[in-house]
N, C-alpha and C positions, 0 to 999 in steps of 0.2 A: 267092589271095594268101596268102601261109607268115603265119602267125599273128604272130609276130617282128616281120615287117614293119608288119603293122594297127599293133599296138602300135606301134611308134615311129612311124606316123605321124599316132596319135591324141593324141602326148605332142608332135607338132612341131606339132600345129595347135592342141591346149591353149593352147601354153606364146603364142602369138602373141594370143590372146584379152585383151581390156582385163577388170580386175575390176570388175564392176556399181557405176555410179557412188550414194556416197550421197548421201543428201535432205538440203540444209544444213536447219541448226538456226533457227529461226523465232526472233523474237525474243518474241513470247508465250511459248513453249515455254522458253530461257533465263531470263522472269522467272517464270513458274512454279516452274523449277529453283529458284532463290534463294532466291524466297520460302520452301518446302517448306524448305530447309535454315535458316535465319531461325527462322522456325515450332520446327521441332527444335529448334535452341539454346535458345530462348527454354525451351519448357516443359520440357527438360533441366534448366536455372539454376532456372524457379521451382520444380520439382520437386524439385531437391535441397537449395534453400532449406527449404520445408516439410518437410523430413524433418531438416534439419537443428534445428528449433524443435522438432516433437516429442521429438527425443532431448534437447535441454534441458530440456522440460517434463517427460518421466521420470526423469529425475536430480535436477530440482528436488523432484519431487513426492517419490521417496526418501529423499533427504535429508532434508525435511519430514519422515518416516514415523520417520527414524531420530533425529533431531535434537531434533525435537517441541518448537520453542519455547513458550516460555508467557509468558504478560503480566506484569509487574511489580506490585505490591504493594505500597500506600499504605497508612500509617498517620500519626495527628494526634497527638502525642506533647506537645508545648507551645503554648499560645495566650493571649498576653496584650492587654487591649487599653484604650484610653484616649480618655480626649475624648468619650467617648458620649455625645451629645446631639441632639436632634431638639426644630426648631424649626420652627413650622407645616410645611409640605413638605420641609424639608432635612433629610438627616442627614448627622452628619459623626461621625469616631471615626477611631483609627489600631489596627491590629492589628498586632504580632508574632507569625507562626506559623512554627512547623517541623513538617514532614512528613517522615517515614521512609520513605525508598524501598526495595524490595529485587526485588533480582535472583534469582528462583528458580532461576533455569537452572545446571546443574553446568558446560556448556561453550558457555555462549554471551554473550558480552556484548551488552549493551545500548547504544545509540546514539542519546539523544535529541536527536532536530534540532530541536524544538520544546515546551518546558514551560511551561505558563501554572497561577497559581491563583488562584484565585476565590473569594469571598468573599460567599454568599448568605444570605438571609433570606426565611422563607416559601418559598413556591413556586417556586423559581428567578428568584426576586427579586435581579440582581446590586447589590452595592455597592461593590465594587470589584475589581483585580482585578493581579497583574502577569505581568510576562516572566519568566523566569530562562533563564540563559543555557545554552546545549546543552553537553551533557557525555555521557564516554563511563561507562560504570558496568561494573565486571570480575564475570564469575561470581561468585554465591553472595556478594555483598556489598551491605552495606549503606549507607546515604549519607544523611545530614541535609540536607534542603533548608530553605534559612531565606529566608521571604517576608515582605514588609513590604507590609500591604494597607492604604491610606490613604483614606478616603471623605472627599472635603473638601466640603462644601455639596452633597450628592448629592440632587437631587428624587427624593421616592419619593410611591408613594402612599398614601392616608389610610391603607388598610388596613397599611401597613408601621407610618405613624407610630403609628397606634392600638397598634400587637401590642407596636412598640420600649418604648412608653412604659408600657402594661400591666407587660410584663418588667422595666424597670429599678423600677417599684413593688417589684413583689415580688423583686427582689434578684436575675435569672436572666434571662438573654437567653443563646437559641437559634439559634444559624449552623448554615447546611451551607459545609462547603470540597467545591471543586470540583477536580479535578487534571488536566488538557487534556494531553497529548504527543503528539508527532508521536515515531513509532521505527524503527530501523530494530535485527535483528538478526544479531549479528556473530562471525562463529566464521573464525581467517584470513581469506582474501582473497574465501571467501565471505558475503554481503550478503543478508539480505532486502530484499524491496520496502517500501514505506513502510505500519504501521500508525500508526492512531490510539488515544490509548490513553483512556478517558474511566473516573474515579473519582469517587462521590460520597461523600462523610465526611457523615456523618446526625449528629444529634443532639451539636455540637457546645457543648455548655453551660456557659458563663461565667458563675460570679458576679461581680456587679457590685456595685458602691457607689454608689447615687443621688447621693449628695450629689457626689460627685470624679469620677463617669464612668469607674470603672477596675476592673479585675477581671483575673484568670485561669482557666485551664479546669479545671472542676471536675474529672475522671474524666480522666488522659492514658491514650494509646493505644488510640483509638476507629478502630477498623478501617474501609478505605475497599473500598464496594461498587464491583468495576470490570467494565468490558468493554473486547474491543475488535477492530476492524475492519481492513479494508484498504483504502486509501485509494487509489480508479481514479482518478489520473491521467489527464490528455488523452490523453499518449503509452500508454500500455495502453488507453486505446479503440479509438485510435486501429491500434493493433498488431492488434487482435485483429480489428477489421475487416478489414483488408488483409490479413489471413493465410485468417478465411472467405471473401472475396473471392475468394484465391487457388484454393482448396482447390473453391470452384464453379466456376471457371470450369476447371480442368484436369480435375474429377472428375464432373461435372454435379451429379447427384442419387445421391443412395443410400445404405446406409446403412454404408460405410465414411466418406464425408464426414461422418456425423455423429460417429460412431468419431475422427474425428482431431479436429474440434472442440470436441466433449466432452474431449480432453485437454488438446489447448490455454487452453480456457477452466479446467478442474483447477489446470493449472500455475500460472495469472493470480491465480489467486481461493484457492488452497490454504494454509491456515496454522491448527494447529490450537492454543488455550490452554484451560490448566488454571487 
């Protein structure tokens, strides 16, 4: 047979042939499919969730580096106070104090959500104590805070009443002022987290007049020794869980997971004062 011919009539008996039927699709195999694509999404989102939080926590942490807040600065500048008296366990007296705040920072305001002062004796003996009301405080300024700390009938112990009464003897009764704030720091629309800021004023010394119960502060402008902290929150526990959480369960073990948590927890916990 002429060659020609094979040929077309390997192409006419091709061409009549069925194409090899395929195997339908199982419906195991279909939810396998799914799932696997599910699966994808999922750790796509929380993967670029977590990547999304460390480049905040680098930017936070830089800014920190460049910004460099620092804590505010107490100072006891006037303290007057009246009514001093201590009867068997009570003491009662009224204080007028102002405290000098200052804002060290060139470009960062201050943001107190929360100011309280205190009014101690001895060892952290309170006798009274108030609120003042939050306020924002601008770069490099300074601000009279005036409190009015009232002990009405305050039980304290012997050892208080003994030290009060020794002191009004000899004409000189010894307070600490305490300085309590909640802050946050504020430069535009960027925010620190919440610090706490804690002052102690030492050696605050009034003379007194036995006979009338009243005196003012011998030395003004007695420097307050401060620190201060960052205040975790539920929600930053909270965060920093569910972000470890996240970061084991996509990356198991190793020591890039610790690599990202070690920044993350940086970012959470970073804030350095002078």
């Amino acid at each position: 047979m002429p060659l020609h011919r094979a040929a077309a009539a390997t192409f006419l008996g091709g061409a009549g042939q069925q194409p090899p039927a395929t195997r339908p699709t199982t419906d195991r195999q279909q939810y396998n499919r799914i799932t696997k694509v599910i699966c994808t999404c999922v750790r796509d989102i929380m993967l670029a969730l977590i990547i999304a939080l460390i480049c905040i926590a680098f930017i936070s942490i830089i800014a920190s580096l460049i910004i460099r807040p620092r804590s505010p600065r107490f100072t006891v500048i006037s303290a007057a106070i009246a009514g001093v008296n201590v009867t068997g366990s009570e003491f009662k007296a009224a204080c007028n104090l102002s405290v000098l705040a200052h804002n060290p920072n060139t470009n960062l305001v201050i943001w107190y959500r929360k100011l309280e002062v205190l009014l101690l004796y001895g060892s952290d003996y309170e006798l009274s104590g108030t609120t003042i009301a939050p306020m924002f405080q601008s770069k490099r300024n300074q601000t009279v805070i005036s409190a009015r700390l009232v002990s009405d009938d305050v039980d304290v112990d012997n050892d208080v009443v003994e030290g009060v009464a020794s002191e009004l003897r000899r004409g000189v009764i010894t307070f600490r002022v305490r300085v309590l704030a909640g802050v946050r720091f504020k430069r535009g629309k960027w925010v620190t987290k919440k610090y706490k800021v804690k002052a102690d004023c030492d050696g605050i010394d009034i003379g007194v007049l036995n006979a009338t119960g009243t005196g003012n502060l011998i030395e003004p402008g007695i420097q307050c020794e401060g620190s201060a902290r960052q205040d975790h929150d539920s929600w930053t526990a909270a965060l920093k869980l569910t972000v470890t959480s996240m970061v084991g369960v996509l990356l198991r073990e190793g020591d890039f997971v610790s690599f990202l948590i070690f920044d993350l927890n940086a970012e959470l916990d970073f804030l350095t004062f002078n």
